[in-house]
Structure formats: structure tokens, C-alpha cells
C-alpha positions as CSV (number, residue, x, y, z in Angstrom):
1,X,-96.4,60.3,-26.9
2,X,-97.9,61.9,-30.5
3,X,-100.2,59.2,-31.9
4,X,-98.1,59.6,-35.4
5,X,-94.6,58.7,-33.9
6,X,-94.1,55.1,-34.9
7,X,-97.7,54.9,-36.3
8,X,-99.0,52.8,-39.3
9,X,-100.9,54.2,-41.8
10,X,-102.4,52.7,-44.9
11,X,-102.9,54.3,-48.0
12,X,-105.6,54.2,-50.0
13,X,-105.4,55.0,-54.0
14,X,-109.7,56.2,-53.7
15,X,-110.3,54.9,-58.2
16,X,-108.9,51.8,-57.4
17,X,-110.0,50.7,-53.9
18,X,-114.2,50.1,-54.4
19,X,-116.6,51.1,-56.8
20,X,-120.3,52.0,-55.2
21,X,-122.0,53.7,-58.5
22,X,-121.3,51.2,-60.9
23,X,-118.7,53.7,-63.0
24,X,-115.7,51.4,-62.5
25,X,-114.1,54.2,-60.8
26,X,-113.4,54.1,-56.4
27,X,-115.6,56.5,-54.5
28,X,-115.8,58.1,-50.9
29,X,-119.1,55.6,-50.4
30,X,-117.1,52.7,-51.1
31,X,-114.6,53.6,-49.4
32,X,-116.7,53.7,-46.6
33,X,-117.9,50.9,-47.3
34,X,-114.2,49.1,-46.6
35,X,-113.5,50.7,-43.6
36,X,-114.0,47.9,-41.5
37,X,-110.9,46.0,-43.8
38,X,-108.7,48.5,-43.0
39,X,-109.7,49.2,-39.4
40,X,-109.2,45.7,-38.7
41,X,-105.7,45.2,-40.4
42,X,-104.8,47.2,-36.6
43,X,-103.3,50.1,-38.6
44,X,-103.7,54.1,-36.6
45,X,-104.8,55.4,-40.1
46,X,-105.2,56.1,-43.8
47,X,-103.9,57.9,-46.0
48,X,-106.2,59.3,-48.7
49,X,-104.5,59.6,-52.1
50,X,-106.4,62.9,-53.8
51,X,-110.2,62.9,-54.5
52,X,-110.3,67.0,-55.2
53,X,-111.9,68.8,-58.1
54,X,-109.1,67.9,-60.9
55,X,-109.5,67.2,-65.2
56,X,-108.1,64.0,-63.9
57,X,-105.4,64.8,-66.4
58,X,-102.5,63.4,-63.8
59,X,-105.5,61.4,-61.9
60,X,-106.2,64.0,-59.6
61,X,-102.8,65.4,-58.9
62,X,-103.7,68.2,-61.2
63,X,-106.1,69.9,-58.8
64,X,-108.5,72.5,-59.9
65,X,-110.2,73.2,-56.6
66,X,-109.1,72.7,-53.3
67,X,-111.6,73.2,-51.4
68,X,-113.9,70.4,-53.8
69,X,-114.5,67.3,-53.9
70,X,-114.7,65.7,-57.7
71,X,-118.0,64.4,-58.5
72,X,-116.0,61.6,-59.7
73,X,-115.8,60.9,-55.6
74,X,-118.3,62.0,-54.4
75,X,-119.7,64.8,-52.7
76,X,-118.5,67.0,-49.2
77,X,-121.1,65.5,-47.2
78,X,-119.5,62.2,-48.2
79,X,-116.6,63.6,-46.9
80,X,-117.5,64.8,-44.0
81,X,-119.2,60.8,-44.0
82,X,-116.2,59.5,-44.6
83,X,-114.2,61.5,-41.6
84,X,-116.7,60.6,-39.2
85,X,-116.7,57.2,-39.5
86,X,-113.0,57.1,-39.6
87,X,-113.2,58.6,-36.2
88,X,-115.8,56.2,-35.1
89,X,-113.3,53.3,-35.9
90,X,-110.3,54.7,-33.6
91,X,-108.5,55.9,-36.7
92,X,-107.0,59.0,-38.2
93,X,-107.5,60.4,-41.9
94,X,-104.5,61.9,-43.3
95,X,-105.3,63.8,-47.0
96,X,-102.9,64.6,-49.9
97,X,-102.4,68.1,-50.7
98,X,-100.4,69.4,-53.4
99,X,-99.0,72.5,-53.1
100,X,-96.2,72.7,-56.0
101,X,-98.4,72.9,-58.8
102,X,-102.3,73.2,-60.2
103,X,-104.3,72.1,-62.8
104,X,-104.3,74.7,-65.8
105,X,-108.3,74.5,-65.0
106,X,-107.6,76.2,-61.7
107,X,-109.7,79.3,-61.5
108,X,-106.3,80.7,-60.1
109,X,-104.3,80.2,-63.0
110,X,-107.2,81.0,-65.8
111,X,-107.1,84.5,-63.8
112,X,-102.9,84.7,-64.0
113,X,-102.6,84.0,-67.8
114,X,-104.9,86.6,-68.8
115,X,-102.9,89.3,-68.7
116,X,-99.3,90.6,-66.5
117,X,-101.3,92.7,-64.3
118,X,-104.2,91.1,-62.9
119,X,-104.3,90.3,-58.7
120,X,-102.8,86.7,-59.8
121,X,-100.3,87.3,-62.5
122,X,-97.6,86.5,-60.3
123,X,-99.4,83.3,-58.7
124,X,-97.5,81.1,-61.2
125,X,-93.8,80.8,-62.4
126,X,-93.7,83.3,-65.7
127,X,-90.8,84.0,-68.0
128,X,-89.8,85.6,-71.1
129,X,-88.9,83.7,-74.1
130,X,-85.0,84.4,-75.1
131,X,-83.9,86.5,-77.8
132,X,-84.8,83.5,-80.1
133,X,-88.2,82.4,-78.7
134,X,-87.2,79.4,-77.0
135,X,-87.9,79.0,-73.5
136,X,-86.2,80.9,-70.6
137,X,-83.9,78.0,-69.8
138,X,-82.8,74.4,-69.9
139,X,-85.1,72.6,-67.2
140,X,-86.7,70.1,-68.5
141,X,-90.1,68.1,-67.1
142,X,-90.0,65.1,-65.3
143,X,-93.0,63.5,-68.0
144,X,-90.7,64.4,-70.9
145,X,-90.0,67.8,-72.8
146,X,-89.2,71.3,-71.3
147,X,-90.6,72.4,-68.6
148,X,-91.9,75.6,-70.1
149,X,-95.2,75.8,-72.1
150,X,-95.6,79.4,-74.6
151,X,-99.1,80.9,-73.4
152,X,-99.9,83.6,-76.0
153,X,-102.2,85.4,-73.4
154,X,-99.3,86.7,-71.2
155,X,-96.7,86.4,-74.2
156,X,-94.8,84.3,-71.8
157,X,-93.5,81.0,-71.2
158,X,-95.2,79.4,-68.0
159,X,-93.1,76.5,-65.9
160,X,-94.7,72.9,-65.0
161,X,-92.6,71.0,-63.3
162,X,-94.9,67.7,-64.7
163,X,-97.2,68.1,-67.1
164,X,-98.0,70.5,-69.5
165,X,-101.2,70.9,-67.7
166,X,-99.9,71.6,-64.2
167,X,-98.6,75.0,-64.2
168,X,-96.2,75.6,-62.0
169,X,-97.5,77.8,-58.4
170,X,-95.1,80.8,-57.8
171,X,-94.6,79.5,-53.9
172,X,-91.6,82.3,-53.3
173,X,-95.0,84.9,-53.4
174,X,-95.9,85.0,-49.6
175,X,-99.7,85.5,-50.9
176,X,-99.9,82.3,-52.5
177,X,-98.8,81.2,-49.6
178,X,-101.3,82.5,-47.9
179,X,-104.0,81.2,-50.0
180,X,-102.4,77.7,-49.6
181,X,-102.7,78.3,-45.8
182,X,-106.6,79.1,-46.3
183,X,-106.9,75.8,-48.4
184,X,-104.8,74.0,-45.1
185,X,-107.3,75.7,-42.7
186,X,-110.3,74.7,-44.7
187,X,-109.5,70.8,-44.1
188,X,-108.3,71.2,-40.5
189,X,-111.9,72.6,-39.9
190,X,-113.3,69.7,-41.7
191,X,-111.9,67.6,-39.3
192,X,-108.8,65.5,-40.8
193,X,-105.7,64.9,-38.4
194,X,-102.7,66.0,-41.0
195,X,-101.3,65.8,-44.5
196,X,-98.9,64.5,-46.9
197,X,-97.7,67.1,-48.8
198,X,-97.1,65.7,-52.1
199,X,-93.7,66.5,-54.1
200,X,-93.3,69.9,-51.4
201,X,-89.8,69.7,-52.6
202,X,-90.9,70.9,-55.7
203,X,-92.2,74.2,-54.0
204,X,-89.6,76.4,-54.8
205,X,-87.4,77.7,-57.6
206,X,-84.6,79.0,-58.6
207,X,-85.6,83.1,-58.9
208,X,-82.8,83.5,-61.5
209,X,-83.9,80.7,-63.5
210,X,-80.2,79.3,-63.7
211,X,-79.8,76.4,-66.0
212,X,-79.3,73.2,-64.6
213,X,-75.7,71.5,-65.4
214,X,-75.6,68.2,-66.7
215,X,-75.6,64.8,-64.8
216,X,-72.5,63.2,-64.9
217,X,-73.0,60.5,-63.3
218,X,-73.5,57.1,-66.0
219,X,-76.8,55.4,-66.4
220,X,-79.8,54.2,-68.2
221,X,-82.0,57.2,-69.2
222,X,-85.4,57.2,-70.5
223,X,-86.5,61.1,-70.3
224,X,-84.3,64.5,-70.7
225,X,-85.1,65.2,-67.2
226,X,-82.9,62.2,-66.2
227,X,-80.3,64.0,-68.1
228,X,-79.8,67.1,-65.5
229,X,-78.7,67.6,-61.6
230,X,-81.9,69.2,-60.6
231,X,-80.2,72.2,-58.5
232,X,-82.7,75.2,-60.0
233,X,-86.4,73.9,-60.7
234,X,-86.8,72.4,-57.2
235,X,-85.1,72.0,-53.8
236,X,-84.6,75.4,-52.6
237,X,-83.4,76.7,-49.4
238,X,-86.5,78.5,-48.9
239,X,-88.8,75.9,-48.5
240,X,-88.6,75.1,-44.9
241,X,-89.7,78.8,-43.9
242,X,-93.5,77.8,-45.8
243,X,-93.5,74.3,-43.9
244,X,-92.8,76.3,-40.7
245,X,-95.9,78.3,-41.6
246,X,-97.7,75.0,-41.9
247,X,-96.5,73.4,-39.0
248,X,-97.7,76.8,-37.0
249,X,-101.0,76.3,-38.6
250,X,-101.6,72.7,-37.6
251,X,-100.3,73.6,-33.6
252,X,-103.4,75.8,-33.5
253,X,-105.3,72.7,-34.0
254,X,-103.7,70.3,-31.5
255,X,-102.1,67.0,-32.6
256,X,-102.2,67.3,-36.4
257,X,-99.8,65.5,-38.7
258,X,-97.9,66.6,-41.3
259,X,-95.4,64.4,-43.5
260,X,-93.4,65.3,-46.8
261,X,-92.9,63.3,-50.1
262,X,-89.6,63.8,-50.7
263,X,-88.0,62.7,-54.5
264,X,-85.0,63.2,-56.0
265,X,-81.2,62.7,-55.6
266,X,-81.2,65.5,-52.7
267,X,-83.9,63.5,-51.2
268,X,-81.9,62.5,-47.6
269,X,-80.9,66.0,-47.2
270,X,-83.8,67.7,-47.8
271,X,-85.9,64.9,-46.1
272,X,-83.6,66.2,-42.7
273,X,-84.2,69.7,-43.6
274,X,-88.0,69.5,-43.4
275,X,-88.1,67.6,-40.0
276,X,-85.4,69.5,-38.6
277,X,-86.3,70.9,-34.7
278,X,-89.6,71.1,-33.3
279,X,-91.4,74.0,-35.8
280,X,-91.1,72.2,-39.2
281,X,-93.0,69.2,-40.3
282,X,-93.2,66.2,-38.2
283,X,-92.3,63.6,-40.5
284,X,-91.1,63.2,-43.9
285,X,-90.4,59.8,-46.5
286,X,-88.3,59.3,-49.7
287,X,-88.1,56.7,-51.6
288,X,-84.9,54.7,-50.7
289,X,-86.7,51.7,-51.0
290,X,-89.2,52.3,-53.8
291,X,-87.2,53.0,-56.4
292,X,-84.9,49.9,-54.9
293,X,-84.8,47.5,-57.5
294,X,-83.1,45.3,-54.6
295,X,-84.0,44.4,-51.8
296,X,-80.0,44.3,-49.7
297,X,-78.4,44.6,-46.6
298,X,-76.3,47.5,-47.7
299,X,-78.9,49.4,-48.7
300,X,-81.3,49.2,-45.4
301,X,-77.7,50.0,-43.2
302,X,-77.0,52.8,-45.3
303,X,-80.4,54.0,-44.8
304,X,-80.4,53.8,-41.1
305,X,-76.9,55.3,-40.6
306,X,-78.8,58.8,-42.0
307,X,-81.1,58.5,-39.5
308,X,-79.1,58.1,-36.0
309,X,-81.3,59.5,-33.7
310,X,-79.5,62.6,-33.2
311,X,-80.8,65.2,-30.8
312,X,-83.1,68.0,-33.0
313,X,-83.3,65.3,-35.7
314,X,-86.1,65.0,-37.3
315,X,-88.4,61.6,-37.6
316,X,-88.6,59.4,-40.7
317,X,-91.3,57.7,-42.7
318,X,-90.9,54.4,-44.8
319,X,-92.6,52.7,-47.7
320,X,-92.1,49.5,-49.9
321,X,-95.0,50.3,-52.1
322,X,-97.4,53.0,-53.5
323,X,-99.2,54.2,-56.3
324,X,-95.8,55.7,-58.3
325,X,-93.9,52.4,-58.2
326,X,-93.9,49.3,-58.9
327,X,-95.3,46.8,-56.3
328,X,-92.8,45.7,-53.7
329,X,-93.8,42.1,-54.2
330,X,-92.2,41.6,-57.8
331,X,-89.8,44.6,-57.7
332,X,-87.6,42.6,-54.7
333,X,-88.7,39.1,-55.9
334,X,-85.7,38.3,-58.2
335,X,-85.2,34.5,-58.3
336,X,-87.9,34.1,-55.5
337,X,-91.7,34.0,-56.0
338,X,-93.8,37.4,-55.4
339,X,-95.8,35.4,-52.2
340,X,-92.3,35.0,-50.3
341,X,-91.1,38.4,-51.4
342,X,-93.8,40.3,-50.3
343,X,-93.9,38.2,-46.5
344,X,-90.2,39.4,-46.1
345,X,-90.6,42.7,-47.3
346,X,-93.6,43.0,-44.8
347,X,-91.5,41.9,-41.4
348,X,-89.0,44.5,-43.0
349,X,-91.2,47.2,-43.1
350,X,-92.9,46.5,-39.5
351,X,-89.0,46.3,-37.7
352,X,-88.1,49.7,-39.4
353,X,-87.7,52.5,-37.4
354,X,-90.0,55.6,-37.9
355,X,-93.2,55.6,-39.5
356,X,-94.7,53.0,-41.9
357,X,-96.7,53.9,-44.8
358,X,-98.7,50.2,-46.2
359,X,-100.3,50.4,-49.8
360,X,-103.5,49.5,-50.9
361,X,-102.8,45.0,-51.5
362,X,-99.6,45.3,-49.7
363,X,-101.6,43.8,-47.3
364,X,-102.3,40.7,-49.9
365,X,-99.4,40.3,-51.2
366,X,-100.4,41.4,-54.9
367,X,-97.8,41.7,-57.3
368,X,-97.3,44.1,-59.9
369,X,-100.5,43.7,-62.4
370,X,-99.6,43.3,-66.0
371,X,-101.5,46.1,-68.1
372,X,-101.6,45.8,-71.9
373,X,-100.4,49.0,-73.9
374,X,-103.7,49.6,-75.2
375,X,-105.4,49.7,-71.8
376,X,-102.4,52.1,-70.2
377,X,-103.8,55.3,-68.9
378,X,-100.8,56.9,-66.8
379,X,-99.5,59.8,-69.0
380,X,-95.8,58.5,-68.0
381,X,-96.7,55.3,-68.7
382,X,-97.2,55.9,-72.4
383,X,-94.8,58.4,-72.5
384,X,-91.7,55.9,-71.7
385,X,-93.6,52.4,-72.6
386,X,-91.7,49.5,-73.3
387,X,-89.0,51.2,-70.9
388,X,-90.3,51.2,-67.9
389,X,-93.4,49.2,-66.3
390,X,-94.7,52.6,-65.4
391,X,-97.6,53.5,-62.5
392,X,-100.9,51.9,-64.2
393,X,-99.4,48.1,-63.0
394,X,-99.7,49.5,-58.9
395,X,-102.8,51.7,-59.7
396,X,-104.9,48.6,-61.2
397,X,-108.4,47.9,-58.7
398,X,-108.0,46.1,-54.9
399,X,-109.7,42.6,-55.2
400,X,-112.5,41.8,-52.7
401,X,-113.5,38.6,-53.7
402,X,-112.1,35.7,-55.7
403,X,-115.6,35.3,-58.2
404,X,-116.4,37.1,-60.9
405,X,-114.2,39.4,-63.4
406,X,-114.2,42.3,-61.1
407,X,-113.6,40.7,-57.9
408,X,-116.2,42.5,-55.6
409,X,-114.6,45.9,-56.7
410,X,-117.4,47.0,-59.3
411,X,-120.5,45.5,-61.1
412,X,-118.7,46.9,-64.2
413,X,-115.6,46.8,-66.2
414,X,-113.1,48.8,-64.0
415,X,-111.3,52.0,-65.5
416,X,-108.0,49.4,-65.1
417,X,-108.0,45.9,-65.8
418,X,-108.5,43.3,-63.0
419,X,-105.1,40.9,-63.1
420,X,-106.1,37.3,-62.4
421,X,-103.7,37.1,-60.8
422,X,-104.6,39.1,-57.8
423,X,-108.2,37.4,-57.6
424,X,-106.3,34.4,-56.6
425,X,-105.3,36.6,-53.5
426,X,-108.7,38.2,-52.9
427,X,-109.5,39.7,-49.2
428,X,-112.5,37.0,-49.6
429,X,-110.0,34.3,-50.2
430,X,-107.6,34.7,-47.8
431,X,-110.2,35.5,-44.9
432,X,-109.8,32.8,-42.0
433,X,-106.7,31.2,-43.5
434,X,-103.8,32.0,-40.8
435,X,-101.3,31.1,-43.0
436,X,-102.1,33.4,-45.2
437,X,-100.2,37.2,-46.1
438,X,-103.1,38.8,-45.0
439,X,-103.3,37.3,-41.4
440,X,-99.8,37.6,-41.2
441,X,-99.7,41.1,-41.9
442,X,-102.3,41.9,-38.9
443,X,-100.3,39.8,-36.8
444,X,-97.4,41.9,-37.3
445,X,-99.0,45.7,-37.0
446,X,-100.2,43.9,-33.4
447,X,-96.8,43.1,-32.7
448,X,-95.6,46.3,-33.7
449,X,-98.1,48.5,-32.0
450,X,-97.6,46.5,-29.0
451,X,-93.5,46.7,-28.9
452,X,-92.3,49.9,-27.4
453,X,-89.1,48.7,-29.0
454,X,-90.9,48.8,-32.3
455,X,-92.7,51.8,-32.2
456,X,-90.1,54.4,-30.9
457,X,-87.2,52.4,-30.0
458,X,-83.5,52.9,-31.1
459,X,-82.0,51.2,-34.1
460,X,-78.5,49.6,-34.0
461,X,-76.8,47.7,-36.9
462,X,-75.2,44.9,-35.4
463,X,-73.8,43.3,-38.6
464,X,-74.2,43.6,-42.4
465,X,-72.5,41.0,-43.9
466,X,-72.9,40.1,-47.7
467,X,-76.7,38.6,-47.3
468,X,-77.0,38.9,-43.9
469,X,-78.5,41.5,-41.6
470,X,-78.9,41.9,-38.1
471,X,-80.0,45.0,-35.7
472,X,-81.4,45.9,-32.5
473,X,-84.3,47.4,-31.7
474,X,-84.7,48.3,-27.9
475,X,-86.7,50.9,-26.0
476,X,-88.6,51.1,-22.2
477,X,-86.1,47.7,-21.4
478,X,-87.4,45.5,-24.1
479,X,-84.4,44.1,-26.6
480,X,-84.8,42.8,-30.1
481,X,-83.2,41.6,-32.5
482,X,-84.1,41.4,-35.9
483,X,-81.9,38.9,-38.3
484,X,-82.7,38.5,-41.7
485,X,-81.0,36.9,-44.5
486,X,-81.3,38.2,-47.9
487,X,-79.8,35.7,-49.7
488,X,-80.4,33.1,-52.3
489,X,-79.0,30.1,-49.5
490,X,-79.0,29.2,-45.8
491,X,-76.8,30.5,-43.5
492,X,-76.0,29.8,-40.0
493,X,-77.6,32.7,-37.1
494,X,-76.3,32.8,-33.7
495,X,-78.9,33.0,-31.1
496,X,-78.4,34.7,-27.9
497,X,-78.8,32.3,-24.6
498,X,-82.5,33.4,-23.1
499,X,-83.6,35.0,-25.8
500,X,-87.2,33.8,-27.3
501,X,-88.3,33.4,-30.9
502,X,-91.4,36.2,-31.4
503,X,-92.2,36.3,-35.2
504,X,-91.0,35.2,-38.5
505,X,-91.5,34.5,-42.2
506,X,-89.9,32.6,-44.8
507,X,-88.9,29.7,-42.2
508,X,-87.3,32.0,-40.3
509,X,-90.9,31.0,-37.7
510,X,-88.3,28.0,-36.1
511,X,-85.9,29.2,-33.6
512,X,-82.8,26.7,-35.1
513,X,-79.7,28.2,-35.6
514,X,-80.0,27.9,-39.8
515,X,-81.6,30.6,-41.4
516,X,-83.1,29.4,-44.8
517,X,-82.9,31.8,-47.8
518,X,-84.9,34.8,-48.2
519,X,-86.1,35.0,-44.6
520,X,-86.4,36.9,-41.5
521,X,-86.7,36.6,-37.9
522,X,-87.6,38.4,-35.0
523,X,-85.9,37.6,-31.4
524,X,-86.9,39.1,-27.8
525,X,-84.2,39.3,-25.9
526,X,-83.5,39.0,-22.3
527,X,-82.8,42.0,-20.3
């Protein structure tokens, strides 16, 4: 079987997870430094959030070399460190790359807005102004404003997707494709084991430049991008023939890994589209559950019934938590405290079937950090603020150790404050406490990566019924059943004759037929 299938891997968000030169930024060396945390959490891997060369404009989303590492992070023999002793620890190192867009400090686009000639004038998305001077259409950028910026060089209007600063890469130009191959190649010979291809639905646009209609649909709105169906500026049927490129790339290395990010209302379809058959990418995840506000039955059924198992169907990937949203443990917590939120939520995530992707603190249990206005740094953050809690409150440093102002991350002030709150739950104070999130969450990546039912297995609903939920796991003759009840009050669970209690959380750890509120259970059951 492919080590991915099934697999757990952790990501890591490299400013925030440990300082070792006293910046108050994360680095490669402490990173390194941590390994042994992660390793021992039983996980297969990591996932490395970006640390290329970037004006850190977008926090290193806005990449201005791909083939560099920011001196921010490091260097490449820290790399090259760092992948080696991932190795040495049984694990695998998946990297971000992102492929929709660059930094305008990209040598690449500096030569394409110089002039309409040049070798890479047609590396980026270009466009007349209309008869009036406005921009070439109505798309609109998902931090706020048009997606078109006026560059006097060309005389043209170039596209960015995002930011201002993160031009828009003309991926319908098989040559930039190319070159994005040659940036693919140059990691695969450095020795990582796959990528997540950040925003890849993104990739492609609408040649015409058709307008987008109008959404609709009711609803709160905080940005004129929330305003449109997004039908022209991303999500185009052409994007699966570049991820088959990819995925023929990565054969030619052995068992490489590659998984999309996959955002926006098209998300399930185009999530299928990338996995579909055996030549596009292996996995993919959206973001049913993190942009969730709620944490119900409905939703986790609807969410499996897209995802049957059906034969050339391709295999999914799901996370509670990561560095664009929220933190799982408040965002789900309603009338319940963050500590029993994020316990459910993790014997969730462990039952679910395909991959599992585990942020940075998941791991602890850390809610989402409170971050004063005048210490926000996330451009969407201070874009929307008060109307949204924005990315800086998930981004915030992990906390080592329960002393100090820092906890263990730096011997300075951090680049985002430390919440107190999450030096309560420090890795140094819940060590050797097996009650606590962080043993509990070891204990279940050993049950799952010891259940064949877990791993691979087939998921059946068995009943979704107001707060309750129940489904089977089963694969290689073992049975479970997973019962949880996502409600505010007890209720009464039917146990199977012969079947055996194996984990749970909440209360859900005694084998009686009640099921207290906001708690989960897991059942083997006999064959």
C-alpha cells in the first residue's frame, strides 16, 4: 500500500513553530530542533508551510524564488539538514508550492512588465484597459478591490488573484509550465516525498476574460469578492491536464505525493476532478470543515456521501485546523469549553476516512489566540478587522514551555504575541500527564495507524439523527463503529452484543449505554 493512503501528516506554520536566532521569527534549525515532538506524536510526516525567497508580503505565499530558501529560514544546507533528519526519524517531508501566482519581486515577472515583447511577456495574465481605462473586467480579489493592478511599463492592467503584489502566472502558457516543472524537479532532487499545491485551483483562467455574474445566493459579506460566482478567474477545465504533467513528474521518482488545496464553492467538484483515475494527483482537501462554524452531524454525512468510494475515485484529505482559519478548538466550541471541543474534534478527525492533515497546537488543544489590532500583521486581517477574527489568531507562536513570556519559542518578543492562554497548555506542561490532549492525541494516531479499518477502510453512515452520529469503519475483517453525539445533552447509544469499547473522549471512555453530551466513542466490533 502507498505510505500517503490514510497517512497523518502534521503541518508545520515554519515563523511560528521555534525560534533558534533570537529574531522572534521560526527557522529550519529550530525546526530541527522539534523534530523529535513531532516524530513522537506517531504522525508519517510534515507538512512544511513555505520558507522560499518571498518580500514576506503574504508571509511567504508571495514567492520570489523558488528554488531559495529566505534568509529569514535559513539556508539550503539547512534544508538539505532538515530533510535528512526527517528521513532519519521514519518520516516524510511534504513542501508547499504555489503555482497560481508570484511575488511581483519575482525575477520572472520584473522581466514580463518591462515591455509586450520580451521572452516572458506572456508569463503573467495581461490585459487592456477598456475604452474608459478601467480594468478589463469585473473580477475582483479575494483581499479586497479588483483583481487588476495598471502597470504603466506594459500600458496594461496585470491580474492578482490576492494581492496586489502577487501577479497573477499565465498557467494556460505550456512554457510556464515548464518552468514550474523545472522548479518541481529541483525539490524532488533535493530529496522531499511530495507537495501541496497551494490554491492550484487558482491555476487557470478564463482566456476571454468573461465577467463573473453576481452571487445570488443571501449572506453576510465582508469583501466584493464574496459578492460574485467565481466561474472566470479560477476553476478552469484545463487544470487537470498541468496536474497530469505533475503527477508524471513525480512517477519518475517513485512514491512521491502530491495533494491539492482546493477553496471555493466548486471546491467538491473540482476536489474529484484533480484525484480522478490513476494519472492526476493523488490526494486533494477542501475545506468543508474549516470554514464550519459547526461542528454537526449533517454536515460530516453530507461530506462522506461525496466521497463513496467509487471505482476511479479519487482519495480525500481532511483538516479541522490550519494557518487560514480559525482554530478548531474555539470555532466548534459553542456552549462547551475549547479543552472538550478540541478532544472531540480530534477522535473526529482520526475516524475520518482519507488522509488527515494536524496543525501546528492541534495537538495541545490551543484555542484561537486573541491578537490586538495594533499587533495584527495578516494583510486580510486588517483589511476586514472587526469582521472577521482573520489568520493572525491561528498563526500566533507554538508554546514549548509554560515559564517565561515566550514559552521556550524565542529568547525575544515573538513577531506575534504569545496568548497566555496557550502557555497554560505548553508541550512542557502537558508532558507525562496521560490525561492530557497531548497524550491523548498520540494515543489516537497509534490507534489509527494500527487499524486497517482506520487507515483505508470503507465508511458507512449508519444513522444521522439530529445530534447523533454513527458509522462504520471496516476493512481486512476488522469492524468499527464510531458513535458520537454532538449535542448539548445525553442520549441513549445502543451497543452491539460482543463488541468492545476501544477509545473515547468526552465520557464517551465508559462502555454504558448513555452517551453524555459533546462526546465520542469508538467500538470494535465482532466479526
Amino acid at each position: 500500500m502507498e505510505w500517503w493512503r490514510g497517512a497523518v501528516l502534521y503541518q508545520v506554520y515554519p515563523r511560528s513553530f521555534q525560534d533558534s536566532d533570537g529574531d522572534g521569527v521560526g527557522d529550519l534549525q529550530g525546526l530541527i530542533r522539534r523534530l523529535d515532538h513531532i516524530a513522537g506524536l506517531g504522525v508519517d510526516g510534515l507538512w512544511l508551510s513555505p520558507v522560499f525567497a518571498s518580500p514576506m508580503k503574504d508571509f511567504g505565499y508571495d514567492v520570489s524564488d523558488y528554488c531559495a530558501i529566505d534568509p529569514l529560514f535559513g539556508t539550503m544546507d539547512d534544508f538539505d539538514t532538515l530533510v535528512t533528519e526527517v528521513h532519519a526519524r521514519g518520516l516524510k517531508l511534504i513542501i508547499d508550492q504555489v503555482y497560481a501566482h508570484t511575488s511581483d519581486a519575482h525575477d520572472w515577472f520584473r522581466a514580463s512588465r518591462q515591455d509586450r515583447v520580451n521572452d516572458r511577456a506572456d508569463w503573467y495574465v495581461w490585459a487592456d484597459a477598456k475604452a474608459d481605462g478601467s480594468p478589463p473586467n469585473n473580477w475582483q480579489s479575494v483581499f479586497g478591490g479588483p483583481a487588476w493592478t495598471w502597470d504603466a511599463r506594459r500600458g496594461q492592467y496585470y491580474m492578482h488573484n490576492f494581492l496586489g503584489s502577487q501577479p497573477q502566472l499565465n498557467v494556460r502558457n505550456p512554457v510556464v509550465q515548464d518552468a514550474l516543472l523545472d522548479v518541481t524537479r529541483f525539490w524532488l532532487d533535493r530529496g522531499v516525498d511530495g507537495f501541496r499545491l497551494d490554491a492550484i485551483n487558482f491555476a487557470i483562467h478564463d482566456a476571454a476574460l468573461t465577467d463573473n455574474p453576481a452571487d445570488p445566493r443571501p449572506g453576510p459579506r465582508t469583501r466584493p469578492f464574496d459578492f460574485q460566482l467565481h466561474l472566470y478567474n479560477q476553476s478552469q477545465p484545463e487544470i487537470p491536464a498541468f496536474l497530469e504533467r505533475l503527477r508524471d513528474l513525480g512517477e519518475s521518482y517513485g512514491d512521491r505525493f502530491f495533494v491539492a488545496e482546493v477553496v471555493g464553492d466548486a471546491a467538491e467538484a473540482e476536489m474529484h476532478a484533480f484525484t480522478r483515475g490513476g494519472d492526476r494527483l493523488h490526494s486533494a482537501y477542501g475545506f468543508n470543515y474549516l470554514y464550519a462554524r459547526a461542528l454537526t452531524a449533517e454536515r460530516v454525512a453530507e461530506t462522506t456521501e461525496r466521497w463513496p468510494g467509487a471505482d476511479g475515485e479519487g482519495w480525500p484529505a481532511w483538516t479541522f485546523s490550519n494557518h487560514d482559519t480559525p482554530r478548531v478548538a474555539s470555532r466548534w466550541a459553542g456552549t462547551h469549553d475549547t479543552g472538550t471541543t478540541a478532544r472531540l474534534a480530534m477522535l473526529l478527525l482520526m475516524t475520518l476516512r482519507g488522509n488527515v492533515f494536524l496543525y501546528q497546537g492541534e495537538e495541545l488543544g490551543l484555542p484561537q489566540a486573541g491578537v490586538p489590532f495594533e499587533r495584527l500583521v495578516d494583510p486580510e486581517a486588517i483589511a476586514n478587522w472587526p469582521m472577521t477574527l482573520g489568520r493572525d489568531g491561528a498563526r500566533t507562536p507554538m508554546p514549548w514551555t509554560s515559564d517565561g513570556p515566550w514559552g521556550g519559542f524565542s529568547e525575544v518578543e515573538p513577531w506575534l504575541p504569545m496568548d497566555p492562554r496557550h502557555l497554560e497548555l505548553a508541550v512542557s506542561a502537558q508532558t507525562g500527564d496521560e490525561h492530557a490532549m497531548l497524550a491523548l492525541t498520540r494515543r489516537l494516531i497509534a490507534l489509527r495507524k494500527t487499524s486497517p479499518a482506520l487507515i483505508t477502510g470503507r465508511m458507512t453512515l449508519v444513522e444521522v439523527d439530529g445530534p447523533r452520529l454513527v458509522f462504520r469503519r471496516e476493512a481486512d475483517g476488522q469492524a468499527l463503529l464510531c458513535v458520537f453525539n454532538l449535542g448539548d445533552s445525553p442520549i441513549q447509544i445502543s451497543v452491539p452484543d460482543g463488541a468492545s469499547l476501544v477509545a473515547g473522549v468526552n465520557g464517551g471512555e465508559d462502555a454504558a449505554g448513555q452517551l453524555p453530551a459533546w462526546s465520542g466513542q469508538i467500538v470494535g466490533l465482532s466479526s
